[in-house]
ZABA-355618 format. One record per residue (C-alpha): chain; x negated, y negated, z negated; residue in three letters; residue number from 1. Coordinates in Angstrom, 3 decimals, decimal comma. Each point is the difference from the previous one (the first is absolute). Layout:
N
PT:A:X:Y:Z:ALA:NUM
...
This chain:
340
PT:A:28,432:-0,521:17,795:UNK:1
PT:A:-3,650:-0,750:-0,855:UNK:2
PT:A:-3,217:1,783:0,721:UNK:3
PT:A:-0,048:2,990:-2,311:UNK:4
PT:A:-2,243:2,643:-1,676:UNK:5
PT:A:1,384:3,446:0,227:UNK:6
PT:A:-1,513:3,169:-0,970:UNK:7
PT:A:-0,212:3,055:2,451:UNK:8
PT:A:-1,123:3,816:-0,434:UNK:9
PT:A:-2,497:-0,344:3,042:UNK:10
PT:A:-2,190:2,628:-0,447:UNK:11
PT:A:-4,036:0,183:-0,450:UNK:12
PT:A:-1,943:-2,504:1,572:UNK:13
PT:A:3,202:-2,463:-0,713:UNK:14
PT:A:0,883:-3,030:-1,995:UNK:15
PT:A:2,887:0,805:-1,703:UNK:16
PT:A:0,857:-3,726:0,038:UNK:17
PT:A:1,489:-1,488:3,272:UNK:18
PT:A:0,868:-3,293:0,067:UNK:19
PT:A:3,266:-0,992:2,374:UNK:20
PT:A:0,927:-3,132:1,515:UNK:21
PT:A:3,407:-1,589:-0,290:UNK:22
PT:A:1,483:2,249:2,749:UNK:23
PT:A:-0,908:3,124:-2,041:UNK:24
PT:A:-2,710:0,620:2,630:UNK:25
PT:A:-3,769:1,395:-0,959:UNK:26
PT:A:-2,848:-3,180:0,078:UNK:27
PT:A:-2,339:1,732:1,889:UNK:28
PT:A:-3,474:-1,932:-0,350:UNK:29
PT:A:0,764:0,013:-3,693:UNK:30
PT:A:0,878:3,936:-0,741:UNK:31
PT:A:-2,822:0,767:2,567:UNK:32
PT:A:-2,356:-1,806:-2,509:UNK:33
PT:A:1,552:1,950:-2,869:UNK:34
PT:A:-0,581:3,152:1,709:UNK:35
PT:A:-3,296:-0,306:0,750:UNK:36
PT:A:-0,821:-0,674:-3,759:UNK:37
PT:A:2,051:3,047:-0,656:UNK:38
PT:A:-2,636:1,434:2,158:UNK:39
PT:A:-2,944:-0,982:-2,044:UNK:40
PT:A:1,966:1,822:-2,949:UNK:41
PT:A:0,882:-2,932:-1,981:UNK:42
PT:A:2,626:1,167:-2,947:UNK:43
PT:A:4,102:-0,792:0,457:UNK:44
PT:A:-0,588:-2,489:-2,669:UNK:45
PT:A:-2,808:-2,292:1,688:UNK:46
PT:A:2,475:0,280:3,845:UNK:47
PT:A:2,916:-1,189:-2,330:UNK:48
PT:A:-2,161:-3,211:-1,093:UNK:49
PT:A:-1,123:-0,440:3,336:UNK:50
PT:A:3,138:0,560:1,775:UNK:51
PT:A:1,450:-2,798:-2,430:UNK:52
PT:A:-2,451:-2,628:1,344:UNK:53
PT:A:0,210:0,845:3,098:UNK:54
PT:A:3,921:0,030:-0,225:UNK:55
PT:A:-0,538:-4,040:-1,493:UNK:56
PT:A:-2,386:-0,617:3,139:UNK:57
PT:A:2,213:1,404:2,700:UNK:58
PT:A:3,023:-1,899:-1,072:UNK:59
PT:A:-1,763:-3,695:-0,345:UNK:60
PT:A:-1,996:1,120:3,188:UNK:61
PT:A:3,625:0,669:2,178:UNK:62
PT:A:1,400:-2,592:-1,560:UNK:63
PT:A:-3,314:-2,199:1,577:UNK:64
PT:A:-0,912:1,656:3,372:UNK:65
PT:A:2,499:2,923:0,742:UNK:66
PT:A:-1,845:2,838:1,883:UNK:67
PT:A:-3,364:1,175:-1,108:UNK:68
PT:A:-3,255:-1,672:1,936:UNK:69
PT:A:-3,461:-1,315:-0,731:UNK:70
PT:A:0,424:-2,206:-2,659:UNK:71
PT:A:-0,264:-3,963:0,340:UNK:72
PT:A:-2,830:-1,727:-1,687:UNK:73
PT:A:1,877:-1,732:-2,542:UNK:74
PT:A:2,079:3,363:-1,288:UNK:75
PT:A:-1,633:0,866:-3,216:UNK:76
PT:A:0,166:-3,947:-0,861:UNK:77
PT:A:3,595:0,191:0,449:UNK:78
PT:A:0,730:2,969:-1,234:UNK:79
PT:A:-1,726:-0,999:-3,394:UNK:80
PT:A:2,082:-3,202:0,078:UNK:81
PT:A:3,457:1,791:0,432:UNK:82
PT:A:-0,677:1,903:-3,494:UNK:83
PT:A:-0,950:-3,280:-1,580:UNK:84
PT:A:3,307:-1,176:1,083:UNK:85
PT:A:1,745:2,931:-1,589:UNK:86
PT:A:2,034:-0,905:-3,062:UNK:87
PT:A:-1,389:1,423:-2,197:UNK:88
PT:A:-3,426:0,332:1,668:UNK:89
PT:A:-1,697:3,107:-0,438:UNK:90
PT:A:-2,926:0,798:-1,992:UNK:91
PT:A:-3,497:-0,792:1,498:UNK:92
PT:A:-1,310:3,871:-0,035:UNK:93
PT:A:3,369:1,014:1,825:UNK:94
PT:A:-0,547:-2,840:2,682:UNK:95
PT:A:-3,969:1,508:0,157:UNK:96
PT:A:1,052:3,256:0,363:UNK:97
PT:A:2,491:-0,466:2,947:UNK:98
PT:A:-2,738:-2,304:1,640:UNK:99
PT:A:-2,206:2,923:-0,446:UNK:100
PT:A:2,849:2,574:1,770:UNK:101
PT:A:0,129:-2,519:2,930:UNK:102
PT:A:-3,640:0,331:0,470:UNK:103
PT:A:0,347:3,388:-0,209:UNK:104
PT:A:3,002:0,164:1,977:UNK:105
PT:A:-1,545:-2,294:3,036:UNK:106
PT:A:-3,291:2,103:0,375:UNK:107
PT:A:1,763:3,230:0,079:UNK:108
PT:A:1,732:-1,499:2,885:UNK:109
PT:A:-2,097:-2,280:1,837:UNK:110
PT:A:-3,491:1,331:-1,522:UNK:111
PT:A:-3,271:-2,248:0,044:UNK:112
PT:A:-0,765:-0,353:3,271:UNK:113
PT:A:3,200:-0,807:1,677:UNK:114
PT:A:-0,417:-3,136:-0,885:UNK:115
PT:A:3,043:-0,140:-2,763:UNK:116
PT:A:-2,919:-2,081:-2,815:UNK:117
PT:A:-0,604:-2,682:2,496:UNK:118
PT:A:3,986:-1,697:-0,681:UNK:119
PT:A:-1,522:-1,447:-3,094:UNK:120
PT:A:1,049:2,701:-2,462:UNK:121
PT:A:-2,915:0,613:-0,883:UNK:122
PT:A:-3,330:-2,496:-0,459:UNK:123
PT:A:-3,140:0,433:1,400:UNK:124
PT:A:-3,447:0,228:-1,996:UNK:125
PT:A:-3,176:1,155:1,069:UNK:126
PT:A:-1,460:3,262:-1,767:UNK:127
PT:A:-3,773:0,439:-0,702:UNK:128
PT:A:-1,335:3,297:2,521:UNK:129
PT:A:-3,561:1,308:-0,776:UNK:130
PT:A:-1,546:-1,762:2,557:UNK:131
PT:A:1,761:-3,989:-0,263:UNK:132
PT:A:3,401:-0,709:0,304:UNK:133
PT:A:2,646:2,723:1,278:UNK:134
PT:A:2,690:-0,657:2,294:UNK:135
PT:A:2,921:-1,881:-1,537:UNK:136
PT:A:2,551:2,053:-2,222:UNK:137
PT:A:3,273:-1,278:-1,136:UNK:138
PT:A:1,510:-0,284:-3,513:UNK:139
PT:A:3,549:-0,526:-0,444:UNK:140
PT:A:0,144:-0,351:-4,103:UNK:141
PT:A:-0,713:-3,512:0,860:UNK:142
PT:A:3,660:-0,451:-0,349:UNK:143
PT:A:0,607:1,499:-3,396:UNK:144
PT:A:1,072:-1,313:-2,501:UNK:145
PT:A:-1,581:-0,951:-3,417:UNK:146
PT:A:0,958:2,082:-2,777:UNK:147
PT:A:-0,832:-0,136:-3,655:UNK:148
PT:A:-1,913:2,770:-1,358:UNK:149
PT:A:2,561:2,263:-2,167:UNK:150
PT:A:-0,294:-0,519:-3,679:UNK:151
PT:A:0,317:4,241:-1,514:UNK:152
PT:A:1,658:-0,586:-3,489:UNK:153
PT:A:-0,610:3,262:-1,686:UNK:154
PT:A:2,491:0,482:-2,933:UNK:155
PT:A:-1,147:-0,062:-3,507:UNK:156
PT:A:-0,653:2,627:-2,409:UNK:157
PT:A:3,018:-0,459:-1,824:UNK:158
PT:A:2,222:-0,161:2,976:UNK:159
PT:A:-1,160:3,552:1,091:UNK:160
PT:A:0,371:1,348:-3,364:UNK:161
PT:A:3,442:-1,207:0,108:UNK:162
PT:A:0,759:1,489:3,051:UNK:163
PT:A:-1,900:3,304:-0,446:UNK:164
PT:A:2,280:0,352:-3,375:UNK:165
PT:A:2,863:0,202:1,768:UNK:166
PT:A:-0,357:3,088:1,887:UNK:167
PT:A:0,832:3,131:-1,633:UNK:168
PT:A:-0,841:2,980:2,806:UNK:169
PT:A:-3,214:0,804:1,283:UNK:170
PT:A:0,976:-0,403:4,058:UNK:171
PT:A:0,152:-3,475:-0,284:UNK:172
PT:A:-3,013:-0,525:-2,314:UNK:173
PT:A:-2,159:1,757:2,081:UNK:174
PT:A:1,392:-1,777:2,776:UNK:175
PT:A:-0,696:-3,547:-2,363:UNK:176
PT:A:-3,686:1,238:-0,576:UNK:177
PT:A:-0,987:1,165:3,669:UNK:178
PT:A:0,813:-3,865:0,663:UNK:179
PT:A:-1,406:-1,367:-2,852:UNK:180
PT:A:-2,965:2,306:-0,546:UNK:181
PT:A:-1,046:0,583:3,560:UNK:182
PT:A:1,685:-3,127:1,958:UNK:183
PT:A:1,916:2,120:2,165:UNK:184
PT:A:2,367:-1,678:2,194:UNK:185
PT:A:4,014:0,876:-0,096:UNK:186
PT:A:-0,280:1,958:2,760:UNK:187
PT:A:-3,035:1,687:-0,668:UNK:188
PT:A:1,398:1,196:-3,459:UNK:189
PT:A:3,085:1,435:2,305:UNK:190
PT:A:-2,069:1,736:2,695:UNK:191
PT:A:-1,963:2,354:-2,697:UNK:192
PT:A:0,778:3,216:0,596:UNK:193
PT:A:-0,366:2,801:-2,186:UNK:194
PT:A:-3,666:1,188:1,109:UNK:195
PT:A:-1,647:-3,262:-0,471:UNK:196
PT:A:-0,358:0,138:-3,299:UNK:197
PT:A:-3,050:1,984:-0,877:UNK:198
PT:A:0,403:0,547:-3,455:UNK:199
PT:A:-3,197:2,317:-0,601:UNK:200
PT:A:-2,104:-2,632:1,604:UNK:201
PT:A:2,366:-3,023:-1,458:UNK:202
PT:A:-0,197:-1,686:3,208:UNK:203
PT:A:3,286:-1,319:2,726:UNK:204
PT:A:-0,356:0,158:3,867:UNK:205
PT:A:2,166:-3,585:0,701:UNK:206
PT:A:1,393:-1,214:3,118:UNK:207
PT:A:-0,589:-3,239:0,521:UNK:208
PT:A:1,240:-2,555:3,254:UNK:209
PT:A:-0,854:1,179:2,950:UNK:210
PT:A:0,103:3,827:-1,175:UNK:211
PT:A:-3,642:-0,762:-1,319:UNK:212
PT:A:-0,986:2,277:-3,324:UNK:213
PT:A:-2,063:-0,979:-3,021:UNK:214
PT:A:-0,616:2,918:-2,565:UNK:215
PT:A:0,596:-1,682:-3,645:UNK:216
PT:A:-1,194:0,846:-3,266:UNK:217
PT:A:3,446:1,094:-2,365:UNK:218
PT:A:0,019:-1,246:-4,125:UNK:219
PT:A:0,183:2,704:-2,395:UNK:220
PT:A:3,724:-2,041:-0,924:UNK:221
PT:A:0,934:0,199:3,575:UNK:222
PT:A:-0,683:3,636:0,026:UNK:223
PT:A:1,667:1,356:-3,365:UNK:224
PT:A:2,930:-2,551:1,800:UNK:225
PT:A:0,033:1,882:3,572:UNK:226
PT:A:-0,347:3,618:-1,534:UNK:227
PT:A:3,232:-0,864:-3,045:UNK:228
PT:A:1,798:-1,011:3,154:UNK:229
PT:A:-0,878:3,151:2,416:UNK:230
PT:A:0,453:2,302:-3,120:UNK:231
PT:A:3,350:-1,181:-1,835:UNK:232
PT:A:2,107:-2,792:2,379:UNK:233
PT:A:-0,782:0,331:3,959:UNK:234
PT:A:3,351:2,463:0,987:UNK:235
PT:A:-0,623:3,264:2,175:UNK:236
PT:A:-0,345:-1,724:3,287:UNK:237
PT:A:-1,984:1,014:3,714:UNK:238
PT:A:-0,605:-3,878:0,336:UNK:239
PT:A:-3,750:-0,565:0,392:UNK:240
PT:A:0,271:-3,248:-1,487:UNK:241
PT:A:-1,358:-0,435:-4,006:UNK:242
PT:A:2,476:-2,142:-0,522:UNK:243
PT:A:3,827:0,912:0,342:UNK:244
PT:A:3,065:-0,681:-1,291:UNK:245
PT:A:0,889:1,240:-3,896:UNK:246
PT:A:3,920:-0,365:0,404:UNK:247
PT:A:3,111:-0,456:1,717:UNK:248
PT:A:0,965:1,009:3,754:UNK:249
PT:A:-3,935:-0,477:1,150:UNK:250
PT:A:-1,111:2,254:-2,539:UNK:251
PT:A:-3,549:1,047:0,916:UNK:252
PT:A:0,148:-2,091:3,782:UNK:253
PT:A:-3,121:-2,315:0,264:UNK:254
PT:A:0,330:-3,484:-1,983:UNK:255
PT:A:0,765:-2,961:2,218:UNK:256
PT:A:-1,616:-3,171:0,312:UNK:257
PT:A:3,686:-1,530:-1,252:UNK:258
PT:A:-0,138:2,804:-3,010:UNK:259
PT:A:-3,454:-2,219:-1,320:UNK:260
PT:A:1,679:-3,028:0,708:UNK:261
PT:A:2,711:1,344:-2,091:UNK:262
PT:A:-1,876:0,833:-2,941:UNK:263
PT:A:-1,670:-2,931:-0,370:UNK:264
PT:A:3,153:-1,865:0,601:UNK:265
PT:A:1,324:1,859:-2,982:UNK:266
PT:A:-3,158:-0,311:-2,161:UNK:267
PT:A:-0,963:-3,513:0,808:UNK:268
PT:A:3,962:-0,465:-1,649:UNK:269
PT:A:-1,371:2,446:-3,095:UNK:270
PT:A:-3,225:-1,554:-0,660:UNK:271
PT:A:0,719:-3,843:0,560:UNK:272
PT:A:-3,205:-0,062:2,105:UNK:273
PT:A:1,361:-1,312:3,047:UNK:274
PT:A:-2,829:-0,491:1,719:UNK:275
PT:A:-1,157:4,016:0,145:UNK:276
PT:A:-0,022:1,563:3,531:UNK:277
PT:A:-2,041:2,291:1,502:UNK:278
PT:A:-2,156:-2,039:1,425:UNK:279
PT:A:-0,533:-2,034:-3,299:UNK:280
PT:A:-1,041:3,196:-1,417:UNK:281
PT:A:-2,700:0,738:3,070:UNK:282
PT:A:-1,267:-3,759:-0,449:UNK:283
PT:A:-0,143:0,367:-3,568:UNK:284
PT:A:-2,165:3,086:0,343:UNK:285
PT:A:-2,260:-2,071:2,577:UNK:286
PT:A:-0,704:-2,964:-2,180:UNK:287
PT:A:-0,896:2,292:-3,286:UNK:288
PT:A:-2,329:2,021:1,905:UNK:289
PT:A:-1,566:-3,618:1,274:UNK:290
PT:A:-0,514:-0,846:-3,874:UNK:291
PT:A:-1,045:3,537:-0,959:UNK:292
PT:A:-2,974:-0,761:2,250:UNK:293
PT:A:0,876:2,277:3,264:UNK:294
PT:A:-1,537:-0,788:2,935:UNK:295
PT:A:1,520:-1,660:3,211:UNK:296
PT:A:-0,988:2,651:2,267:UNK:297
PT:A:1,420:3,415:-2,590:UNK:298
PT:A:2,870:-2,144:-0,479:UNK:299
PT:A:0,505:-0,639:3,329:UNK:300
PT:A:0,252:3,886:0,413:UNK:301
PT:A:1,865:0,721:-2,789:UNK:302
PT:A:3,058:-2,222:1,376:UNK:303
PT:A:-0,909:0,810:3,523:UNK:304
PT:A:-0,394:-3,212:1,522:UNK:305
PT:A:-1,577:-0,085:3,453:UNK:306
PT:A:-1,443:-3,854:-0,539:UNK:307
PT:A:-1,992:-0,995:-3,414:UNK:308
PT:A:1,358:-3,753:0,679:UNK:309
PT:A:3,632:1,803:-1,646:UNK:310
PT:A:-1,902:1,753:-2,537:UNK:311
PT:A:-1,214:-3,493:-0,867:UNK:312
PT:A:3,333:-1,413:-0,797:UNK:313
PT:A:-0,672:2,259:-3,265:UNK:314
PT:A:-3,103:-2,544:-0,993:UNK:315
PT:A:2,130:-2,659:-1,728:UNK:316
PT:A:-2,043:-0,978:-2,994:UNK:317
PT:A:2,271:-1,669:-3,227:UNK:318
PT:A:-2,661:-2,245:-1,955:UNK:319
PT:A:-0,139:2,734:-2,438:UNK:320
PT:A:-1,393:2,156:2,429:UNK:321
PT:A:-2,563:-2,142:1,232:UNK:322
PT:A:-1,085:-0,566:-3,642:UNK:323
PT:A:0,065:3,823:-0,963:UNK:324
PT:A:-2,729:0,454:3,370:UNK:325
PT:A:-1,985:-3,176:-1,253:UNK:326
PT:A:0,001:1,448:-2,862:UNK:327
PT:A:-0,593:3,610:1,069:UNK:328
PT:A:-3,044:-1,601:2,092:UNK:329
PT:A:-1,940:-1,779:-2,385:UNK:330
PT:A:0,368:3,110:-2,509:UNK:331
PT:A:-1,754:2,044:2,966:UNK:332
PT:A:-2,413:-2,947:0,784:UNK:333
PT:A:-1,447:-0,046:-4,105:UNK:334
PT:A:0,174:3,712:-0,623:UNK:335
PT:A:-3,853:0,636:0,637:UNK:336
PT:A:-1,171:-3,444:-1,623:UNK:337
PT:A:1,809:1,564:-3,078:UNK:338
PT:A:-1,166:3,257:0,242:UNK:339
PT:A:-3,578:-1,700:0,044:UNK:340
């Protein structure tokens, strides 16, 4: 039996995730991390992800060292080498993101003045104070890894049309048009409950990560969508939730992240555009509202990023784009020596 992830009813102020070792037993300076982001308020769904990091850390680090203790100098090194070694290796964000949790992990326990930064796992560099040179802080992203920058591959017009044309009720169009008409997220589209949608006002209270809200504008398609839905399909139901169930034994219950994954499943099949998910649909939205001439910081609001260097993954100019601003530009530019 191998180190494990179980899920627990443990109250507020809990991670629901506990991770066990191979004798069934808890891992204590793992769950006590988990707890104490549980503390900070941080949703199920975020102590799932990071209990699954930490679950990959914990068995590579007993595997290494056994019992819990300052960490050597070389640990990170290794640690990063082990996952290279993996067959087959993992992705270069998920081997960043774990090095980030052991970071994490490491100051929760040892903090920054125990002297935990001085094994080497993180490097020193010398800040600029107001007055010189400040005492020497320590950076331990020196050991990430290089990753290429993501390449967002919108679909095309035809593709959504294709997929839009196979849907017949309004639920799921709505549900089609909050993603591809306001970029909401999968989960975001799932959370909306019933009085965030301001219809006299058109506007949507969202939920984004990290329970932060963003008011957005609704389209007058989006809205004749939401109110057919409300008025003629959503079943008598004291769910909160906008969107529930139409049929079978969870009639009117709350749709499921595997229900979306469901209907695209079946409309991907429908449509023959294989490529259509929901976060196609969100990146989609964010590259046509680059070329419609949005700005980087409303767009960055509208999809409720918390750093502009994501919204910027959206600026990825074909040569006909570049050509339409040159040409935009130089229109601008000899406006008034016409008008003269």
């Amino acid at each position: 039996m191998s180190w494990s992830l179980v899920m627990f009813d443990s109250g507020a102020g809990r991670s629901p995730w506990r991770i066990l070792n191979d004798k069934g037993q808890s891992v204590t300076w793992l769950n006590d991390f988990l707890d104490a982001q549980a503390v900070r308020g941080l949703c199920p769904l975020t102590l799932r992800m990071y209990a699954i990091q930490l679950l990959h850390f914990g068995r590579w680090w007993n595997r290494q060292y056994g019992d819990w203790k300052l960490p050597p100098a070389a640990m990170l090194a290794e640690y990063i080498r082990a996952q290279l070694q993996e067959q087959p290796p993992p992705e270069t964000t998920s081997i960043n993101a774990r090095l980030g949790m052991v970071h994490r992990l490491c100051r929760f326990h040892f903090g920054e003045q125990t002297g935990w930064q001085d094994t080497g796992l993180r490097h020193r560099y010398l800040r600029r104070a107001l007055l010189g040179y400040g005492p020497a802080h320590l950076r331990w992203s020196q050991l990430r890894l290089k990753q290429p920058r993501p390449v967002i591959v919108p679909l095309t017009e035809e593709q959504v049309q294709r997929f839009w044309d196979s849907f017949h009720n309004c639920r799921d169009m709505a549900l089609i048009a909050l993603m591809l008409l306001n970029g909401l997220r999968s989960r975001e589209t799932l959370s909306l409950r019933l009085e965030d949608v301001n219809f006299s006002e058109t506007q949507l209270r969202v939920s984004g990560k990290g329970r932060r809200q963003r008011l957005l504008p609704l389209p007058p398609d989006t809205v004749k969508l939401l109110d057919l839905y409300l008025r003629t399909e959503r079943p008598k139901t004291s769910s909160p939730f906008l969107f529930v169930c139409l049929k079978g034994p969870a009639r009117g219950q709350p749709m499921t992240p595997a229900g979306v994954r469901s209907l695209f499943r079946y409309h991907r099949g429908k449509s023959g555009v294989l490529s259509a998910n929901p976060h196609r649909f969100r990146h989609t939205f964010g590259t046509e509202a680059i070329r419609a001439g949005v700005s980087l910081p409303a767009l960055q609001r509208l999809m409720g990023h918390t750093d502009i260097q994501t919204t910027m993954l959206y600026v990825n100019l074909t040569p006909a784009d570049v050509w339409r601003e040159f040409a935009r530009a130089v229109a601008a530019k000899t406006a008034p020596a016409r008008k003269s």
